[in-house]
C-alpha positions in Angstrom: 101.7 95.4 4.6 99.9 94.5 1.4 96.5 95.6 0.7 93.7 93.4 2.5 92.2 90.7 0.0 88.5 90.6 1.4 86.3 89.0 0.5 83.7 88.8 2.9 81.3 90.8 0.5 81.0 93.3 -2.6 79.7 95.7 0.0 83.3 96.2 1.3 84.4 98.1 -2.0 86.2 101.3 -1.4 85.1 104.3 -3.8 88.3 105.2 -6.0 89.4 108.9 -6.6 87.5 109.3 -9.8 84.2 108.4 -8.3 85.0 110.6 -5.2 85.9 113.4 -6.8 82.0 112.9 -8.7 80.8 113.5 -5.0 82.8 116.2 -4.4 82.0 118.0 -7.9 77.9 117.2 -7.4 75.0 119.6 -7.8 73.3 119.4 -4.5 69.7 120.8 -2.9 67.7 119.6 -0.5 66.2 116.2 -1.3 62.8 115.9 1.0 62.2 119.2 -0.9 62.5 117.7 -4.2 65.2 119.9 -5.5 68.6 118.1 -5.1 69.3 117.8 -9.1 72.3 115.1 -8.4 69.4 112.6 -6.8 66.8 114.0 -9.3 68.7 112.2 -12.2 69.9 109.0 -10.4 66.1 108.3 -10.0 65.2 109.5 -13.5 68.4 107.8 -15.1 67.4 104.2 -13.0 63.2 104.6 -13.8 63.9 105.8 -17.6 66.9 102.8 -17.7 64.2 99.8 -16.2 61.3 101.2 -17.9 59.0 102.4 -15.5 57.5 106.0 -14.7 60.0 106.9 -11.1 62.6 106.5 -8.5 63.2 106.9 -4.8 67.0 106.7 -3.9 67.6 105.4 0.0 70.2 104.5 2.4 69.8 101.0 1.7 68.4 97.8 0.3 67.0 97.3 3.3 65.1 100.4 3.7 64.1 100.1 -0.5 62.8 96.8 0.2 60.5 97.5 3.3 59.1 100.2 1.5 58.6 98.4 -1.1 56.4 96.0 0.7 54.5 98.9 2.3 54.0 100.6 -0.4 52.2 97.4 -1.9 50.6 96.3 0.9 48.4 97.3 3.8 48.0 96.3 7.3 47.1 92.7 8.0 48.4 91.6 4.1 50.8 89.4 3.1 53.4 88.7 0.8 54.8 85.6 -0.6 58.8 85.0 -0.7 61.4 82.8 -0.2 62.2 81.1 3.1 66.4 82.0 2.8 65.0 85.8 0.5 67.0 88.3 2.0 63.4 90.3 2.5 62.3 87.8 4.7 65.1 86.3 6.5 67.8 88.9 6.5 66.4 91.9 7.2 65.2 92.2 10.8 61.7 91.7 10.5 60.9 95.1 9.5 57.6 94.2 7.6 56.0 92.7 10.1 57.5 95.2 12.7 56.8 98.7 10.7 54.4 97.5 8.1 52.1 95.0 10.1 52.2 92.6 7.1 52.9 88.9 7.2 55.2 86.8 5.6 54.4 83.7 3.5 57.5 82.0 3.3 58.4 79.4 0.6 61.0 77.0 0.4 63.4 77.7 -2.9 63.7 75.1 -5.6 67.9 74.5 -5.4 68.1 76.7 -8.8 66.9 79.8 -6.4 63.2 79.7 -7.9 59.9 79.6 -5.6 57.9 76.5 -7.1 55.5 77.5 -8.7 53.0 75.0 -7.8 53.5 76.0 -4.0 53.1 79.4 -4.8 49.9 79.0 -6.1 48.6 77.0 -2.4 50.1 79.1 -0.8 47.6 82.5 -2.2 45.0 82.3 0.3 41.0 82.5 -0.3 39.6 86.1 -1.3 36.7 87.4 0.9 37.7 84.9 3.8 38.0 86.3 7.1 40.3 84.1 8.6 43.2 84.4 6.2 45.4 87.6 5.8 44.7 89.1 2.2 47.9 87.7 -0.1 48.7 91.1 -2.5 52.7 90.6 -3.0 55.0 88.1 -4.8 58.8 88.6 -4.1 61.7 87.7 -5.7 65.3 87.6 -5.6 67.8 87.8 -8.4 70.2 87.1 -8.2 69.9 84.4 -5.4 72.8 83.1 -3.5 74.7 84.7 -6.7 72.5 82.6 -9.1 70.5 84.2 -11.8 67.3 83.5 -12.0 65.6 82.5 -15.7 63.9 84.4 -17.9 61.3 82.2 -18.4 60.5 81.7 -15.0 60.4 85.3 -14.2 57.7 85.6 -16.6 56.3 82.5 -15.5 55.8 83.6 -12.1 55.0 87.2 -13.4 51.6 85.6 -15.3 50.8 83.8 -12.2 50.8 86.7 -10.0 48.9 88.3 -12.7 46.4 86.0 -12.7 45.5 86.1 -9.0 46.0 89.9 -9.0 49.1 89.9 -6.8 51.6 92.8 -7.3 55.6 91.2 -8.2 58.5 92.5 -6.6 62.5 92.3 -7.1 65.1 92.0 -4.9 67.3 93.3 -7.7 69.8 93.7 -4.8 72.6 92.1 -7.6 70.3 92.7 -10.7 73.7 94.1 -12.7 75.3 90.7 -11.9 72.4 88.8 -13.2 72.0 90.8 -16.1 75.7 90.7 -16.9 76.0 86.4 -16.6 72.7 86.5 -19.0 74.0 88.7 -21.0 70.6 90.9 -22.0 70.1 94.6 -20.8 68.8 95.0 -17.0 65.9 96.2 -18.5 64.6 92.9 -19.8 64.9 91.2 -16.5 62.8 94.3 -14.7 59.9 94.7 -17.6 58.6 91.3 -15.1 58.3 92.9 -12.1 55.9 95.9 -10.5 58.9 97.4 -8.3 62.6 96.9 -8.7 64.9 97.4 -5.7 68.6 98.0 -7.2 71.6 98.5 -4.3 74.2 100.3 -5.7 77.0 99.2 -2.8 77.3 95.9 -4.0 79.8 95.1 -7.3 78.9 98.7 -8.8 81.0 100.1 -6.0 79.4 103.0 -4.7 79.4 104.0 -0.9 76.1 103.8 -0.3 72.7 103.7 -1.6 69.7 101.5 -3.7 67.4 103.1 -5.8 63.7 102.0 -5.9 61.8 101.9 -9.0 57.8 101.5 -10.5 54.8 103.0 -11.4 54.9 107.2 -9.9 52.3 106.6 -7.7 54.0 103.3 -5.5 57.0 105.7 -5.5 55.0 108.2 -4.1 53.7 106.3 -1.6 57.2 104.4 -1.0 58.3 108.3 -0.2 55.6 109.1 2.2 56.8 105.7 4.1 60.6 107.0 3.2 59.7 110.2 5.3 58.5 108.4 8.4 61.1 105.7 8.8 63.2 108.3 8.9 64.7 108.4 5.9 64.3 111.4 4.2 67.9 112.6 2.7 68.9 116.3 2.5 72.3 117.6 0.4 72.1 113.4 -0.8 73.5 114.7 -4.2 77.0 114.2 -3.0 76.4 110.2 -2.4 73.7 110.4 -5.6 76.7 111.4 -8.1 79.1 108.6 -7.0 76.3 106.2 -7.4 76.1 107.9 -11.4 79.5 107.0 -11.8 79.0 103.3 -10.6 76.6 103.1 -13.3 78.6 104.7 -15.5 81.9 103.1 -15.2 81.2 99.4 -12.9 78.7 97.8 -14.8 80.2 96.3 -17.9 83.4 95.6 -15.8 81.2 92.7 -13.6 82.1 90.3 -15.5 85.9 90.6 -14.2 84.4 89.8 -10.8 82.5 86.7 -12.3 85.9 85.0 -14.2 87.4 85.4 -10.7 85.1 83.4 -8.8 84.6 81.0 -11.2 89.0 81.0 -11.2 88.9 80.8 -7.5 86.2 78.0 -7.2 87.8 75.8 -9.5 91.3 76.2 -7.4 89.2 75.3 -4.1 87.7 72.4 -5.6 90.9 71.0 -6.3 92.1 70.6 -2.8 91.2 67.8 -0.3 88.2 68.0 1.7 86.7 71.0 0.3 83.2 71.1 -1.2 82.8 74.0 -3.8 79.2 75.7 -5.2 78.0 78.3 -6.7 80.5 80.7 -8.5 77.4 81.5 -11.2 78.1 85.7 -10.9 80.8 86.9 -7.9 79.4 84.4 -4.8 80.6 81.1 -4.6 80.0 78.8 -1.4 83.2 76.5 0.2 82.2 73.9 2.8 85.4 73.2 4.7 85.8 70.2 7.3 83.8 71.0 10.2 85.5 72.2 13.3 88.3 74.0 10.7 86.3 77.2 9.6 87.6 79.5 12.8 91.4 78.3 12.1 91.2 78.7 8.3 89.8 82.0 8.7 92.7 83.4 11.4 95.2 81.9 9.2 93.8 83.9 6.1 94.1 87.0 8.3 98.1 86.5 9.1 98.4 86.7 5.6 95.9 89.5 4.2 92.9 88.0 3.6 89.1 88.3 5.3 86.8 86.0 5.1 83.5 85.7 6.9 83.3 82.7 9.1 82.1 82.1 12.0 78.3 80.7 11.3 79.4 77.0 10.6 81.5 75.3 8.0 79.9 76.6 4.8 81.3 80.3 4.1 80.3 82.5 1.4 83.4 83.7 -0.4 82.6 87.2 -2.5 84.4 88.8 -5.4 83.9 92.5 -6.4 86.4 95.4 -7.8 88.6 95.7 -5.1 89.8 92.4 -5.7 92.1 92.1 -8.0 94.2 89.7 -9.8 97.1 89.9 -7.9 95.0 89.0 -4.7 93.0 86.1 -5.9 96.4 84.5 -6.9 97.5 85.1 -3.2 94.2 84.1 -1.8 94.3 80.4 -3.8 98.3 80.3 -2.7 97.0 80.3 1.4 94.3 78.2 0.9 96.6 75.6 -1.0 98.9 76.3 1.8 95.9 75.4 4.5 94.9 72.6 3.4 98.0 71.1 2.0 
């Protein structure tokens, strides 16, 4: 059979042989003793790259992004961030289950920002007992595969500034952003306080995010690291094959970008379809209701995954294992579909 087209997300990539052969060539040690060289320079490469002073790598963006939060915040705080944020929505609760702090959803603008007018209500009273104690701003980038602006990053940045709120970033796609805006990821981080980066996304590596801010929130952020259970030991292995994401998967984004920008304009050509998105490697296809469980077992009989299954609007998401060839054969069976 030919290879599998999926596209159900750029966490699906499959490491090649040169960026397996980087694991299996690593310098390794024992990471919760400090001393595993291969992670020692991920972090230091990913702090020196985003300007700020260190870096914890962990097992997920999940994990980077809770302790993140906990690292920021105490017991009985809050944090401010989107109502559809991946921190708040997608990521089981885990600050108000292991970090006792409460969420302040927001409803997004439709361009992925938090308004900054309700951001501002929404920072409750200092010194007032009823109210949890607001210390956190969070933001995505990019959102639903939409970059966020500059200017409102450091819009938001002064505002969180102003009420002495520390700023956090989802930077769960931050390559992707930086890539469509064409600047260095640097000039998107200098905004923010902490920096989550996943590497298993479009840079292609098997596993891992990398946390990044000031030494002493990354101390802190290990400390929490340690007691979720998290602590890594020979890690170089998965460390090195993240290095040769950096290295080799960066620039190359942009080949995931023309693709879904290729395949949204070929969906929004056929009947009944209703196409958005497509600004980085995400674009969103609304398909008659009632049709979503058949289109997606007659993408399977010929190669292709998609994720449906939770109603007629499906994400659709290119990354490097997707090449060419099978976006051509993925725009042929949808033609055929809905012919």
């Amino acid at each position: 059979m030919t290879a599998w087209v999926d596209l159900r997300s750029d966490t699906v990539t499959q490491p090649a042989a040169a960026m397996r052969e980087a694991g299996l060539r690593a310098e390794v040690g024992d990471d919760v003793f400090g001393d595993d060289p291969s992670v020692n320079a991920l972090q230091d490469r990913l702090a020196g790259d985003l300007g700020f002073e260190a870096g914890l790598f962990l097992p997920s963006g999940t994990q980077s992004n809770l302790l993140a939060l906990m690292a920021h915040c105490e017991r009985g705080d809050e944090y401010l961030v989107g109502m559809d944020a991946h921190t708040y929505k997608y990521e089981g609760g885990g600050a108000a289950v292991l970090g006792s702090i409460q969420p302040q959803p927001i409803p997004h603008a439709t361009d992925g920002t938090l308004p900054l007018d309700a951001v501002r209500a929404a920072i409750k009273p200092l010194g007032d007992p009823h109210f949890a104690r607001t210390r956190l701003l969070a933001l995505e980038n990019t959102w639903h595969g939409r970059p966020l602006p500059q200017a409102y990053l450091a819009e938001a940045g002064a505002l969180a500034r102003e009420h002495g709120l520390a700023y956090h970033l989802d930077g769960a796609r931050l390559y992707n952003a930086a890539v469509a805006g064409g600047v260095p990821a640097r000039e998107i981080a200098r905004h923010f306080d902490s920096v989550s980066v996943c590497l298993s996304k479009g840079l292609g590596a098997p596993v891992g995010s990398v946390l990044v801010g000031r030494r002493e929130l990354i101390d802190k952020a290990r400390r929490w690291r340690k007691v979720l259970g998290g602590g890594w030991r020979q890690a170089g292995i998965l460390a090195a094959m993240a290095s040769y994401a950096l290295d080799h998967h960066v620039a190359r984004l942009a080949d995931d970008h023309r693709r879904a920008d290729e395949l949204a304009a070929a969906l929004r050509a056929l009947p009944g379809l209703s196409v958005d998105g497509a600004f980085t490697n995400l674009l969103f296809v609304t398909v008659p209701t009632g049709r979503e469980t058949a289109l997606a077992e007659f993408l399977m009989a010929r190669g292709i995954r998609i994720a449906a299954g939770r109603g007629p609007r499906i994400r659709l998401v290119t990354h490097l294992d997707v090449d060419d060839e099978g976006l051509a054969r993925t725009i042929a069976a949808f033609r055929e579909f809905f012919a």
